[in-house]
N, C-alpha and C positions, 0 to 999 in steps of 0.2 A: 351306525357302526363306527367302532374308534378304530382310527387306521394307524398303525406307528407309521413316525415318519419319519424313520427309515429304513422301512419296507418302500415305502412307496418313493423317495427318493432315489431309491437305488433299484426298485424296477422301473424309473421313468430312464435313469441316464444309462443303466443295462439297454433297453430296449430303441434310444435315440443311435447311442454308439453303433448297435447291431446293422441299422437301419443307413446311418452317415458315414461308416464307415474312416474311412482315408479324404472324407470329403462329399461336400453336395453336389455334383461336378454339374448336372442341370443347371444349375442356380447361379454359381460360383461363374460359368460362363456367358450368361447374359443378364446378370442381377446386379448391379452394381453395389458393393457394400454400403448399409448404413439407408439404404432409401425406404422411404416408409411405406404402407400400404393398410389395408382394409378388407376381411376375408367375413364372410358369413355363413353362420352353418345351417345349410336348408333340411328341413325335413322333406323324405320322398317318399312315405310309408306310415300310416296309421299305425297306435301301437303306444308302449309307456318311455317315455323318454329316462335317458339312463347316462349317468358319466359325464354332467355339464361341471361337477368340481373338477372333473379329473383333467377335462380337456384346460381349463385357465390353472390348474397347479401344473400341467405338463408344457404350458407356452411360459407359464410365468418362473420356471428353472430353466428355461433356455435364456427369457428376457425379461429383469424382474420388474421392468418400466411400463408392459407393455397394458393399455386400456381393455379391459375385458365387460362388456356390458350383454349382461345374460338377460331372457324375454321370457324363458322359461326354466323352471327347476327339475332338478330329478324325481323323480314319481310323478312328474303330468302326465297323461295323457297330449300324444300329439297327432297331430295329422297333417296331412298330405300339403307342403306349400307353406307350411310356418317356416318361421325364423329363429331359433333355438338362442344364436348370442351374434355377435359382431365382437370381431378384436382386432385394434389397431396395432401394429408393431414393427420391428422392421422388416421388409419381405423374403428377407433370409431367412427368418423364425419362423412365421407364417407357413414357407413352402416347407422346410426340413422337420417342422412340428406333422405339418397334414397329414400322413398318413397315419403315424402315431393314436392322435387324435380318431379319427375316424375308425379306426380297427377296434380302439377302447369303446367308444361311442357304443358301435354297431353293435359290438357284443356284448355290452353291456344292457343296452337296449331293448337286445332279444332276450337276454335272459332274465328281465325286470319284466317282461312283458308275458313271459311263459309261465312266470312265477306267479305273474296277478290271473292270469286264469285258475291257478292252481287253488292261489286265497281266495278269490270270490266263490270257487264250487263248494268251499264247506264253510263259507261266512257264518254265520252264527251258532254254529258247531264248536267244543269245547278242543277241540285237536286244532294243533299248529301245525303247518308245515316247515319240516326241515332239511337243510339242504346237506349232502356229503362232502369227503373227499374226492368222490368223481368230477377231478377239475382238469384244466389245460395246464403241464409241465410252467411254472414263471409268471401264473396269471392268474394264481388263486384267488390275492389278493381283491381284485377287480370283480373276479366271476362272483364272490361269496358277497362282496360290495352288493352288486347288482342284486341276487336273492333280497338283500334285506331292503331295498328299493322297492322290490316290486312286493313285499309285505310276507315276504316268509322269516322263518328266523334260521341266524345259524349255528349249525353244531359246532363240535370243535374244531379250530382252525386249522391242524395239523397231530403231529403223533405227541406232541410237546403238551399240549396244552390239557387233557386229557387222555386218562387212563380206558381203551376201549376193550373189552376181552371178545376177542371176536373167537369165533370156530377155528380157525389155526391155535390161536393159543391155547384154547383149552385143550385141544387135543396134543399139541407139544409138550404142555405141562403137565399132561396123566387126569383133567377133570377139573369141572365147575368150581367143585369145592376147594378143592388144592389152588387155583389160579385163582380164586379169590382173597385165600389167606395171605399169598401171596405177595398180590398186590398190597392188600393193607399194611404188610410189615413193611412193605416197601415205602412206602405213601410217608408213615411215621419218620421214617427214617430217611430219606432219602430227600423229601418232597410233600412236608406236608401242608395239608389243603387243598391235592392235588384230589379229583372227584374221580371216579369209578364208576362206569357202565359194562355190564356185561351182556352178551347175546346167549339167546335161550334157542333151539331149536326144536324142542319137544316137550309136552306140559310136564313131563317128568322133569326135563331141565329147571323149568320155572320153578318149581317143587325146591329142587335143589339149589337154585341159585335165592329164593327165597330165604329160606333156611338157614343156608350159609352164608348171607349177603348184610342181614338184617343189623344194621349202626354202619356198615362199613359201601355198599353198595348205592346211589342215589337210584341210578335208573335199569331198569332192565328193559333189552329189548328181544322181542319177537319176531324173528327172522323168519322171511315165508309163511307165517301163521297165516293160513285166512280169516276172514273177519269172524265167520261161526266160529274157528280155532281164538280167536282172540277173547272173544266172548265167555269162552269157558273159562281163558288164563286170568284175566282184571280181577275176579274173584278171590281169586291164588292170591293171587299179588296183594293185595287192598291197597290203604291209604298212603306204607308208608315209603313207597318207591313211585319215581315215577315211569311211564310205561312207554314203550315207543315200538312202531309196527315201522316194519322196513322189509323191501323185498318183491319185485314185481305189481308196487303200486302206480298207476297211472288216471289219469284224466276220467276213464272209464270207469272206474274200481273205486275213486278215492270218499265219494261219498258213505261208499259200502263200508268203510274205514272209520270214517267219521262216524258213523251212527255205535258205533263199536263204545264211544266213548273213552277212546285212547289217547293218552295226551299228545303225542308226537306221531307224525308221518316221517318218515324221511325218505327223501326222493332226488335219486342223483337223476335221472331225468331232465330235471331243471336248469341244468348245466349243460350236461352232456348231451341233450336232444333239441336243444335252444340253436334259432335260427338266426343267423343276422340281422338285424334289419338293413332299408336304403336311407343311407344319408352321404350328404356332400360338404365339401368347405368352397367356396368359389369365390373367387375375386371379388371385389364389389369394386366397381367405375366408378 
């Protein structure tokens, strides 16, 4: 995943300030400035390790001297009792980075690790999974990080980057076909090379967004279709859109999905039902 930088600049020194406020005052009362130290990040919890660039780009814009030796990378597999990286630095960085660090970590962790469950159950199935905008306010950035970590891919990063016609807007705009012309005069004019997905919620839609979509439309998706509803629309559709099923798929279902031959799942799940994992940064003596 390409990260501008800065986004990520400006959510690490957002997120330190929120955190340090007026001061470390822990720190700043028995740390003496400028003295050096040695922290390690232990793994407590099996599971896909997630956010080892993030943690040495967030210690290394507080202190851009300090030694960062990583033992593992993101997308491994870890488990219980490793050792993730060591970073020397001064102990004022160390402590006012830690939590930072560990909140990025954890959640990123779990949600690289929920997402690889996700990719192995339809491994050699022609459908990817994809992840939404169902993120955490400030943290997208990271959370959608994480997905492509743990082997899903991502949709569009925001409302910018991508034209999506969802059910409010067609219904704001009077219909399929109206909101698609729409967009393309808009697209030429305003923005162009900007791509165009619309949502379908009834094979009549499909019909129609077919129809009216055909040079100006890449992808159509299928909102609550189930897999036999899906199975009728790819037909509709053919070669020259591509397709993506969204809408109450989960863990249980998604093979059901996959056999559909649909190119795209998309699963805010991934995100939004992802668990922390356990990890720590601890002194090292």
């Amino acid at each position: 995943m390409i990260i501008p930088d800065t986004l990520f600049t400006r959510l690490i020194t957002e997120a330190l300030a929120e955190d340090i406020g007026d001061g470390d005052h822990s720190t700043l009362c028995c740390i003496p400035a400028g003295e050096k130290g040695t922290a390690v990040l232990r793994i407590k919890e099996d599971g896909v390790l997630a956010g080892m660039e993030v943690a040495e780009r967030i210690f290394r814009q507080m202190q851009p001297d300090i030694s960062f030796r990583a033992f593992k990378k993101d997308g491994d597999d870890m488990q219980y009792g490793e050792i993730a990286f060591e970073v020397d630095a001064d102990i004022h960085t160390i402590l006012q980075c830690e939590r930072l660090v560990l909140n990025c970590m954890q959640r990123m962790s779990g949600i690289a690790g929920l997402t690889r469950q996700y990719t192995e159950k339809i491994k050699g199935y022609h459908t990817k999974v994809l992840d939404t905008r169902k993120t955490t306010p400030n943290f997208r950035l990271l959370e959608k990080w994480a997905v492509a970590i743990g082997g899903g891919v991502n949709h569009r990063f925001a409302l910018y980057d991508m034209i999506m016609l969802k059910d409010n807007h067609i219904d704001y705009c009077g219909g399929i076909t109206r909101a698609i012309d729409k967009a393309w005069r808009y697209v030429q004019t305003v923005k162009p090379g900007l791509k165009i997905e619309v949502e379908t919620r009834t094979l009549e839609d499909v019909r129609e967004a077919v129809a009216a979509g055909r040079g100006k439309v890449f992808r159509i998706m299928l909102d609550n279709f189930s897999p036999a509803q899906i199975e009728q629309a790819l037909p509709l559709i053919g070669p020259d859109f591509e397709t993506e099923a969204s809408g109450g798929i989960n863990l249980n279902n998604l093979e059901d999905y996959a056999k559909t031959g649909v190119d795209f799942v998309s699963v805010g799940a991934l995100i939004h039902q992802a668990r922390s994992v356990d990890l720590s940064l601890k002194a090292k003596r």
